[in-house]
C-alpha positions in Angstrom: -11.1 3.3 -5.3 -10.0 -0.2 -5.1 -7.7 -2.0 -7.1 -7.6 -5.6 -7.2 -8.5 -8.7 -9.5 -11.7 -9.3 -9.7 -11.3 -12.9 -8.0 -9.8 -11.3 -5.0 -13.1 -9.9 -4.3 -15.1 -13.1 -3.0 -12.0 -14.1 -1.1 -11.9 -10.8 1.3 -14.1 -8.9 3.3 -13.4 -5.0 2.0 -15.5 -4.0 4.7 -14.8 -5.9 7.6 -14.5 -4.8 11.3 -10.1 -4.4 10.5 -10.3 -2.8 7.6 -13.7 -0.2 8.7 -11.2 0.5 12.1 -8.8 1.1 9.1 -11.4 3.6 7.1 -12.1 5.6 10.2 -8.5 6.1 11.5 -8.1 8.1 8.5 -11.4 10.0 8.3 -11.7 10.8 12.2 -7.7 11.6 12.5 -5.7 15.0 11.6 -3.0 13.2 9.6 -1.8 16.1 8.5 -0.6 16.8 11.7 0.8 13.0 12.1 4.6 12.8 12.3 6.4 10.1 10.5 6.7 6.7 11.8 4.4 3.8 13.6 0.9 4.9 14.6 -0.9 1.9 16.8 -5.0 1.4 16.0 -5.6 -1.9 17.2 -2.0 -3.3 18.1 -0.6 -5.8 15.3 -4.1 -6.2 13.8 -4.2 -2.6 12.5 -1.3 0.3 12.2 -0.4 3.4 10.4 2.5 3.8 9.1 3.2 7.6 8.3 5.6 8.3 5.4 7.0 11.6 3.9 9.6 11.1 1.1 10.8 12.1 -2.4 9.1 9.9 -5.1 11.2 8.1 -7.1 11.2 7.1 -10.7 9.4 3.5 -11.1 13.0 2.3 -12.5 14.3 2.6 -8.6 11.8 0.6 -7.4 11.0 -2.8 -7.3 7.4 -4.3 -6.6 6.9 -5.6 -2.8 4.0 -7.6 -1.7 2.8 -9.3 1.4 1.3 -12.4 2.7 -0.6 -11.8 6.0 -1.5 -7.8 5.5 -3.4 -5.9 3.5 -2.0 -2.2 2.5 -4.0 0.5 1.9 -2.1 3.5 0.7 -3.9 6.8 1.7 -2.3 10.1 -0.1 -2.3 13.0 2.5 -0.1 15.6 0.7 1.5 15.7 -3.0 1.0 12.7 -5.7 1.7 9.5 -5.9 2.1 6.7 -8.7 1.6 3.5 -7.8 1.8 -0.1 -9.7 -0.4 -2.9 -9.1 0.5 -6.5 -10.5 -0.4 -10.0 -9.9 2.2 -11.5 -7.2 1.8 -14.6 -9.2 2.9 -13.7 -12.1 6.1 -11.7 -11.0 9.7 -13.2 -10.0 10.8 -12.7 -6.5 14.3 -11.4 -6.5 15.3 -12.2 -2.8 13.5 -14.6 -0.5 10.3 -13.7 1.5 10.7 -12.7 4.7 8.3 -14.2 6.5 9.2 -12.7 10.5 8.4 -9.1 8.2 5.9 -10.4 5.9 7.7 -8.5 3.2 9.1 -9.5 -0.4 10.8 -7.4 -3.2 9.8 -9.1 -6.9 11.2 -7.9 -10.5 8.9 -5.7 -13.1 6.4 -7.9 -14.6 5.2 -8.3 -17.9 2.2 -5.9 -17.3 1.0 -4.2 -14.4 -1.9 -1.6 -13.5 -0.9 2.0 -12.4 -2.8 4.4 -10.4 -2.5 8.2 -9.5 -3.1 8.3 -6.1 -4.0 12.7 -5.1 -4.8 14.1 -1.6 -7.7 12.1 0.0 -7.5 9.0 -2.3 -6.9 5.4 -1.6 -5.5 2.2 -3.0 -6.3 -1.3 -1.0 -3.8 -4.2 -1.7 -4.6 -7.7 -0.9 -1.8 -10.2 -0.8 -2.4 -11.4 -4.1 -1.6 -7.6 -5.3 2.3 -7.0 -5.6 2.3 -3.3 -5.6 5.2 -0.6 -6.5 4.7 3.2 -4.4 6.1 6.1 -4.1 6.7 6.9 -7.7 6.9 10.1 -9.3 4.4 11.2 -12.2 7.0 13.7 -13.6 9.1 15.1 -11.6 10.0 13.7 -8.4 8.1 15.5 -5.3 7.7 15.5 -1.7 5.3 12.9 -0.4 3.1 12.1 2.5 1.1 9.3 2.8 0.0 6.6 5.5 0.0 2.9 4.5 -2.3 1.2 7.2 -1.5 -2.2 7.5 -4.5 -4.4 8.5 -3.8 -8.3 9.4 -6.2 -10.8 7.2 -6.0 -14.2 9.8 
C-alpha cells in the first residue's frame, strides 16, 4: 500500500537502496519485541522510530509533514487512521522547523484517509502532509514504527 499523488511517483525512487534497508528492517526484525524510542539502521539516513500510544480523535491532531524524510508508518499492534493531504494545499500554523525537519499545518479542504492494521504500511513523501495516530472509534492502544528514511 502506498499512498501518494500520482506525480510524486516519477519524482522518487520507492524502491531505492534507503527505503529497501527500510522494507527489510521491518520484515527481518522482531518489532514486537522493540521497546519504544530511536532504533539506528543506517545512522541519519534510515531510523526507526518505535511508538506505543492511545489514538486520538482526528480533531486533536493536526497534519505534520516533512521536507528531507520520507515516513513510512508500519502498524505492529492495534489500528490506526491516518490522513494523507497535499502539503501544498494546507496552511502551516507555526513555522517549519527546519534543524527537525518537522511542520504542524491546519485541516485541509480534503484529504485521503487510510486504516492502517497489523502488518500494513503507509509511505509519505514530502509532498504528503499526513495526520497519525487516530482512532477509528474508540480510542485504543497503539504500536507502530515510523522509519524515517533521508531523500538527498
Amino acid at each position: 500500500m502506498l499512498a501518494t499523488h500520482l506525480n510524486t511517483v516519477d519524482k522518487y525512487d520507492f524502491l531505492s537502496g534507503r527505503l529497501r534497508k527500510a522494507y527489510e528492517f521491518l520484515r527481518t526484525t522482531d518489532l514486537a519485541a522493540l521497546e519504544p524510542g530511536l532504533h539506528q539502521i543506517d545512522g541519519e539516513k534510515v531510523f526507526a522510530n518505535v511508538q506505543e500510544f492511545i489514538t486520538i480523535t482526528q480533531a486533536e491532531k493536526h497534519f505534520e509533514a516533512h521536507r528531507r524524510y520520507a515516513d513510512i508508518h508500519y502498524v505492529i499492534s492495534g489500528e490506526e487512521l491516518l490522513g494523507v493531504a497535499p502539503v501544498s494545499e494546507l496552511t502551516p500554523i507555526s513555522e517549519f522547523d527546519e534543524e527537525t525537519d518537522f511542520g504542524l499545518y491546519d485541516d485541509p479542504k480534503r484529504c485521503s484517509w487510510v486504516v492502517l492494521h497489523p502488518g500494513e504500511l503507509v509511505v509519505t513523501m514530502p509532498e504528503d502532509a499526513h495526520k497519525p495516530g487516530c482512532s477509528l472509534a474508540d480510542p485504543m492502544l497503539l504500536k507502530k514504527v515510523c522509519v524515517k528514511v533521508r531523500l538527498d
